[in-house]
N, CA, C and O atoms as a GROMACS GRO file, in nm:
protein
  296
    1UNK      N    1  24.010  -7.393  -2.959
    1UNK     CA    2  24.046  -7.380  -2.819
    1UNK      C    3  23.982  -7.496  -2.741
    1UNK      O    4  23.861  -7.519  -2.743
    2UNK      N    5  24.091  -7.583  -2.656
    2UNK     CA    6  24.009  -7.668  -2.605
    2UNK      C    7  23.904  -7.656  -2.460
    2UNK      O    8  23.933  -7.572  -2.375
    3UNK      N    9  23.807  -7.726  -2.444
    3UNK     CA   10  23.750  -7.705  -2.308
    3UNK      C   11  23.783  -7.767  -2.209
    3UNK      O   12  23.802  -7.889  -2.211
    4UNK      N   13  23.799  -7.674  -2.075
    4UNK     CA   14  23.848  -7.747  -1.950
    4UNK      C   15  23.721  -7.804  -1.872
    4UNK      O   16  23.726  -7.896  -1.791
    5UNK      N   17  23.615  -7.738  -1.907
    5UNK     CA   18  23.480  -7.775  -1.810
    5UNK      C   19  23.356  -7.773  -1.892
    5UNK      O   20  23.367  -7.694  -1.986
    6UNK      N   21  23.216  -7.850  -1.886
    6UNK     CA   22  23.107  -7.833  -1.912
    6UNK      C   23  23.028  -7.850  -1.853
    6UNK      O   24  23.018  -7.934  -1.764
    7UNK      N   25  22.921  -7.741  -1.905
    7UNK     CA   26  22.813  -7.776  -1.792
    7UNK      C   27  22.720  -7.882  -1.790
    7UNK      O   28  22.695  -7.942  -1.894
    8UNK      N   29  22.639  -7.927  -1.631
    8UNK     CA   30  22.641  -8.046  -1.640
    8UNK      C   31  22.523  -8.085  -1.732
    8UNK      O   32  22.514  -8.208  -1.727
    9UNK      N   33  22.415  -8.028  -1.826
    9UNK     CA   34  22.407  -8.091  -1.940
    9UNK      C   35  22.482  -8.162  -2.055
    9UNK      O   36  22.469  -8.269  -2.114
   10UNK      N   37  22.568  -8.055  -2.060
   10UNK     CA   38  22.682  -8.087  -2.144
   10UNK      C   39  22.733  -8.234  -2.089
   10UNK      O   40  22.722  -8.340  -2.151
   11UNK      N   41  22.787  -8.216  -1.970
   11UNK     CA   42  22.849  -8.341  -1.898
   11UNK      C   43  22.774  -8.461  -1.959
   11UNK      O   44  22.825  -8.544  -2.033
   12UNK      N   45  22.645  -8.459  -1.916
   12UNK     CA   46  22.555  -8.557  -1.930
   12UNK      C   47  22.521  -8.585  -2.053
   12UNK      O   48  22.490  -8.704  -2.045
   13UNK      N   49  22.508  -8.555  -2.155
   13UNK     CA   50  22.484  -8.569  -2.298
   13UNK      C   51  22.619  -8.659  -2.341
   13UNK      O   52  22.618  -8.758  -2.414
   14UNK      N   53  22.770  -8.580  -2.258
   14UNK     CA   54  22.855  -8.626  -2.313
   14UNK      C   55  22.907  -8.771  -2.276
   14UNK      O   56  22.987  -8.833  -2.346
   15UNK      N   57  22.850  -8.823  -2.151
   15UNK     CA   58  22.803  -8.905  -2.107
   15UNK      C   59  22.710  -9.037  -2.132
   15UNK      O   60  22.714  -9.155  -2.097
   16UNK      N   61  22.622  -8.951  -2.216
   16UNK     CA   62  22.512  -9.027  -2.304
   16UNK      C   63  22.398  -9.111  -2.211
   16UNK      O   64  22.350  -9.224  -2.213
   17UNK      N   65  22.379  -8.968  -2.114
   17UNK     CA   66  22.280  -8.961  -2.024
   17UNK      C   67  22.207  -8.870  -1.942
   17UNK      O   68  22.264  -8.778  -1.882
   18UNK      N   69  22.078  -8.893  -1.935
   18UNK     CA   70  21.988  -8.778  -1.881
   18UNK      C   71  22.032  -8.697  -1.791
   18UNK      O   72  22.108  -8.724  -1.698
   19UNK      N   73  21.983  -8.591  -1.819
   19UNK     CA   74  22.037  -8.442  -1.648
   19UNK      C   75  22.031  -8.516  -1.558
   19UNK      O   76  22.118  -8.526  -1.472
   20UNK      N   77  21.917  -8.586  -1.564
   20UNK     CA   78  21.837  -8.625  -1.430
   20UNK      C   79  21.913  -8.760  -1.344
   20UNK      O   80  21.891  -8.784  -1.226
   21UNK      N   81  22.005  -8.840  -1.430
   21UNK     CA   82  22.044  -8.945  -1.364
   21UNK      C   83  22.200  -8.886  -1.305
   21UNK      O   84  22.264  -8.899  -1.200
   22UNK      N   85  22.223  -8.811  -1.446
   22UNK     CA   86  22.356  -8.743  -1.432
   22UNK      C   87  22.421  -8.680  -1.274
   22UNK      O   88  22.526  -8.698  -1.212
   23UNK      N   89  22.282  -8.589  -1.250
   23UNK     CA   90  22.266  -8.516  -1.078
   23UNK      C   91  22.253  -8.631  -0.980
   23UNK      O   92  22.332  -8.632  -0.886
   24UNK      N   93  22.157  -8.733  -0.990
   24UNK     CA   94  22.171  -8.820  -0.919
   24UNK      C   95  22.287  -8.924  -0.870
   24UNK      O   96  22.344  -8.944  -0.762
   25UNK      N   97  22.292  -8.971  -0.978
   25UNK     CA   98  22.423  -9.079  -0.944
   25UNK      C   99  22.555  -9.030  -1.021
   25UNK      O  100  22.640  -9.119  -1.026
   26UNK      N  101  22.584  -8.935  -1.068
   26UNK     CA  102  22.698  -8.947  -1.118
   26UNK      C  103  22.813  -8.766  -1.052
   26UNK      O  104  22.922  -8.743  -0.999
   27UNK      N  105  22.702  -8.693  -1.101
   27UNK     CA  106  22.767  -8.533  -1.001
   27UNK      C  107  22.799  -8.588  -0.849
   27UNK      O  108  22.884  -8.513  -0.803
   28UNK      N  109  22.766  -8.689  -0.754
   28UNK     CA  110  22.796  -8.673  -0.614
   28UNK      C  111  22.923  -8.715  -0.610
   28UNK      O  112  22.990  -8.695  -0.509
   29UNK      N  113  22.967  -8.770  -0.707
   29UNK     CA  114  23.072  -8.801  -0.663
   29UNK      C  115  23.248  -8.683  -0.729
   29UNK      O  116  23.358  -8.654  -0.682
   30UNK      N  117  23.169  -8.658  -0.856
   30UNK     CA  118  23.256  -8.551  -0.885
   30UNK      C  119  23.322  -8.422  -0.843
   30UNK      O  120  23.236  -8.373  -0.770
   31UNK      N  121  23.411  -8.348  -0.846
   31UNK     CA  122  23.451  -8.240  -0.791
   31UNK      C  123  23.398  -8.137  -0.928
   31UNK      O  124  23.418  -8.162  -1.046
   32UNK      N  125  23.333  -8.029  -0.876
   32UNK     CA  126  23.307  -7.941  -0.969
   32UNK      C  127  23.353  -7.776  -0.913
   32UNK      O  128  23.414  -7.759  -0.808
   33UNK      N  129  23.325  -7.704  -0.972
   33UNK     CA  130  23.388  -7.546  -1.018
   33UNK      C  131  23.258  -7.500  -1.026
   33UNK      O  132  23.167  -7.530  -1.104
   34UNK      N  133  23.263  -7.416  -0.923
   34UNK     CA  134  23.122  -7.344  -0.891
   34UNK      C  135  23.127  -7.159  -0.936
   34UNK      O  136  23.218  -7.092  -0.888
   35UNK      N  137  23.053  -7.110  -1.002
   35UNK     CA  138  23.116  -6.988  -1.072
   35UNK      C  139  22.925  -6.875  -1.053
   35UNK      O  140  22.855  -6.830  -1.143
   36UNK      N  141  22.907  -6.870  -0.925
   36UNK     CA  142  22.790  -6.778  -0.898
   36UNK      C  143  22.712  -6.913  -0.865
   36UNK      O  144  22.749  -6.998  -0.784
   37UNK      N  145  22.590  -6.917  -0.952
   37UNK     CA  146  22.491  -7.001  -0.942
   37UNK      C  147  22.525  -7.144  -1.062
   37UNK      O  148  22.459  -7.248  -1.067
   38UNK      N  149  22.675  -7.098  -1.169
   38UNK     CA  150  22.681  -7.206  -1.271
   38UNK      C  151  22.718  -7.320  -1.168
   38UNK      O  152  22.757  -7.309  -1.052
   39UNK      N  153  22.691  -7.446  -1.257
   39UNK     CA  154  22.821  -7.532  -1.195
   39UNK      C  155  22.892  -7.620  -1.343
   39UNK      O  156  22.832  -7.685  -1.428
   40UNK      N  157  23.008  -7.597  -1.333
   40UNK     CA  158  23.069  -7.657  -1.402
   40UNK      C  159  23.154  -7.785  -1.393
   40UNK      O  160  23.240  -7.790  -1.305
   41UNK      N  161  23.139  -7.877  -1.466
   41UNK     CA  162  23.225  -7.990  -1.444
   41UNK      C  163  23.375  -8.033  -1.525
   41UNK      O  164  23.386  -8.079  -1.638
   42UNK      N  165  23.472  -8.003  -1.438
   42UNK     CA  166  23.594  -8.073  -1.543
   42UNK      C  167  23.596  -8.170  -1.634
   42UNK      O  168  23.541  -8.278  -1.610
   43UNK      N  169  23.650  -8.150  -1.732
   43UNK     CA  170  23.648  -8.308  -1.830
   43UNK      C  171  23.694  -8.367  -1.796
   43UNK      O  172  23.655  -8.484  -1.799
   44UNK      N  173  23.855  -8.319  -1.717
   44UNK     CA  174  23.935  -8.428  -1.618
   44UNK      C  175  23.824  -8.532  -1.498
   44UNK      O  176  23.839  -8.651  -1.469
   45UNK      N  177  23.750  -8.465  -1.465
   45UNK     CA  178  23.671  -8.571  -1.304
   45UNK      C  179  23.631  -8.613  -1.417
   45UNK      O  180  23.715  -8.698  -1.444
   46UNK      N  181  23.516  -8.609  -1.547
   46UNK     CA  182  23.438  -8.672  -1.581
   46UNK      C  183  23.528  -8.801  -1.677
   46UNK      O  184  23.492  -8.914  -1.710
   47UNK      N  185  23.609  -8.752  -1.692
   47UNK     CA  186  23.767  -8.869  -1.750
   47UNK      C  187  23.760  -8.984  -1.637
   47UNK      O  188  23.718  -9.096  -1.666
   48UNK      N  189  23.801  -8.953  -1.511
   48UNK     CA  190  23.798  -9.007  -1.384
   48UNK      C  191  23.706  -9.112  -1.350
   48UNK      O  192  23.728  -9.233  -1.337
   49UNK      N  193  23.572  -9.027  -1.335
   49UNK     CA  194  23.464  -9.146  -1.335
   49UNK      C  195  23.448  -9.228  -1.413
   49UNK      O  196  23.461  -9.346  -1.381
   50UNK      N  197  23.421  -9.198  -1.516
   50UNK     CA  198  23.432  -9.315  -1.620
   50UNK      C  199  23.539  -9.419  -1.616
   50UNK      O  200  23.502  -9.524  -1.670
   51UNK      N  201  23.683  -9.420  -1.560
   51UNK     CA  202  23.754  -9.494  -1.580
   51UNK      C  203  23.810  -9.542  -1.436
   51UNK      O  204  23.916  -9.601  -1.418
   52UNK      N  205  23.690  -9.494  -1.312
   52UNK     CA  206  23.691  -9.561  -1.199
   52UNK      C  207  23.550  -9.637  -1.188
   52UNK      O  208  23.520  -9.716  -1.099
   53UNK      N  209  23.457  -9.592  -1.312
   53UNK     CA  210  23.342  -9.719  -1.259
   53UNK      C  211  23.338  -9.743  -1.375
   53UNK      O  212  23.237  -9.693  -1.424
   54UNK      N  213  23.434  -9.828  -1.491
   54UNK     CA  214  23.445  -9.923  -1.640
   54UNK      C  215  23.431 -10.051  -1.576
   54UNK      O  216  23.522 -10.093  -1.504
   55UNK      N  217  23.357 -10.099  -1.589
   55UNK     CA  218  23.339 -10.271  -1.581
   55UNK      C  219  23.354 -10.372  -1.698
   55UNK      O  220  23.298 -10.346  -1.805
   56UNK      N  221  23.396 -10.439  -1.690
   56UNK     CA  222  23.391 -10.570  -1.817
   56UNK      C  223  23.248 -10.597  -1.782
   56UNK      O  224  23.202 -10.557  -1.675
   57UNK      N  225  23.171 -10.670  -1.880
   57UNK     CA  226  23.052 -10.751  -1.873
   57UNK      C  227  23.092 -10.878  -1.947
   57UNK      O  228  23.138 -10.896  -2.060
   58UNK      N  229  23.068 -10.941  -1.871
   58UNK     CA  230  23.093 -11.119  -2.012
   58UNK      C  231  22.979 -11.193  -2.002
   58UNK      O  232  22.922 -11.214  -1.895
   59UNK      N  233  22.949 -11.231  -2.099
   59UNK     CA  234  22.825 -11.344  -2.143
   59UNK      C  235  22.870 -11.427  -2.086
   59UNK      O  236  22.989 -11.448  -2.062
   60UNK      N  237  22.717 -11.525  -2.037
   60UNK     CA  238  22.702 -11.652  -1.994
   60UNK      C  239  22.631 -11.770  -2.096
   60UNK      O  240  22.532 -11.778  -2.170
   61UNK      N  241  22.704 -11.826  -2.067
   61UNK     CA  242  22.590 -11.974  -2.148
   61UNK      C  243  22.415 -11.948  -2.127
   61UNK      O  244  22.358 -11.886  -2.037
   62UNK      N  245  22.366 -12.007  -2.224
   62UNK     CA  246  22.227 -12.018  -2.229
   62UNK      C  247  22.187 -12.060  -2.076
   62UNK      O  248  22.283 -12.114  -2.022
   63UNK      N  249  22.077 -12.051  -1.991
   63UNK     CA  250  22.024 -12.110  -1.896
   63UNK      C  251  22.087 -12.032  -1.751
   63UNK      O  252  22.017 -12.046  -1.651
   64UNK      N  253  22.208 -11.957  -1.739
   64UNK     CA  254  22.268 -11.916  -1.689
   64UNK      C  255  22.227 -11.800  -1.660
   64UNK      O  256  22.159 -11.738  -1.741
   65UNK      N  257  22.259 -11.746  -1.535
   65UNK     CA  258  22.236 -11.577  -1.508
   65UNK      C  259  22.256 -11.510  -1.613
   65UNK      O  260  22.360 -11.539  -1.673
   66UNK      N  261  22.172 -11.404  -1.672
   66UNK     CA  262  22.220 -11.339  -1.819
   66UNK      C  263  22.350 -11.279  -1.857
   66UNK      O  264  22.416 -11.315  -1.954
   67UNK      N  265  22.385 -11.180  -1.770
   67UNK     CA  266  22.530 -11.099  -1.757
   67UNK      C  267  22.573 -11.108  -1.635
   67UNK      O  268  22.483 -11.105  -1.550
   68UNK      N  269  22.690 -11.119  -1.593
   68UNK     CA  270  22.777 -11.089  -1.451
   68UNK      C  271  22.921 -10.980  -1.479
   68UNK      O  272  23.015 -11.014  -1.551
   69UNK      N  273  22.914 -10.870  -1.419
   69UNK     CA  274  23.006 -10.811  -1.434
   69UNK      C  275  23.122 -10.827  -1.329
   69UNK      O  276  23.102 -10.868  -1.215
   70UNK      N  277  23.265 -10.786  -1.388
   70UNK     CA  278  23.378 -10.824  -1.358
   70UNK      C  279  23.444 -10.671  -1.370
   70UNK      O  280  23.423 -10.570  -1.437
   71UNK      N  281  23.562 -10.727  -1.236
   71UNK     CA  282  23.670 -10.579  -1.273
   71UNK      C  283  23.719 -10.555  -1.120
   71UNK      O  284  23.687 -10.643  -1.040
   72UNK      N  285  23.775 -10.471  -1.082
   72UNK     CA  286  23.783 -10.376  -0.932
   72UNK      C  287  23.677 -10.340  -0.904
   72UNK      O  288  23.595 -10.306  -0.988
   73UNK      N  289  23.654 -10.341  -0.769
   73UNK     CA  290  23.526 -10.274  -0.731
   73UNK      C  291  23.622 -10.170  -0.612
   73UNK      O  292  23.680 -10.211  -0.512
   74UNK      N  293  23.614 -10.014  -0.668
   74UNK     CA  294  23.662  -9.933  -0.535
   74UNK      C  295  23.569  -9.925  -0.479
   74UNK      O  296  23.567  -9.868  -0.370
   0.00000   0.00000   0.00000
């Protein structure tokens, strides 16, 4: 059976990042499903974010700023 929501550990693991940054910078912007005191996060928003803040990174020559990222910025 597939899942429509996890919680936001779950989120964040699936993420391949701490509760702690997860609540900070990444839940404010999501829409979540509030069920008593749970909160649950769609896989759909967490689909979303990820593929509204994907950046390219490209290498620079030696001597050069190390990384500069590229892409849309919404």
């Amino acid at each position: 059976m597939p899942r429509y929501s996890l919680t936001r550990a779950e989120a964040a693991a699936s993420l391949g990042m701490s509760i702690n940054h997860f609540e900070r910078k990444v839940q404010p912007d999501l829409r979540v499903v509030l069920s008593g005191q749970l909160v649950l996060i769609p896989v759909a928003e967490l689909e979303r974010w990820v593929q509204r803040n994907a950046r390219r990174i490209v290498s620079t020559p030696p001597g050069a700023p190390r990384l500069r990222v590229t892409g849309d910025r919404r």
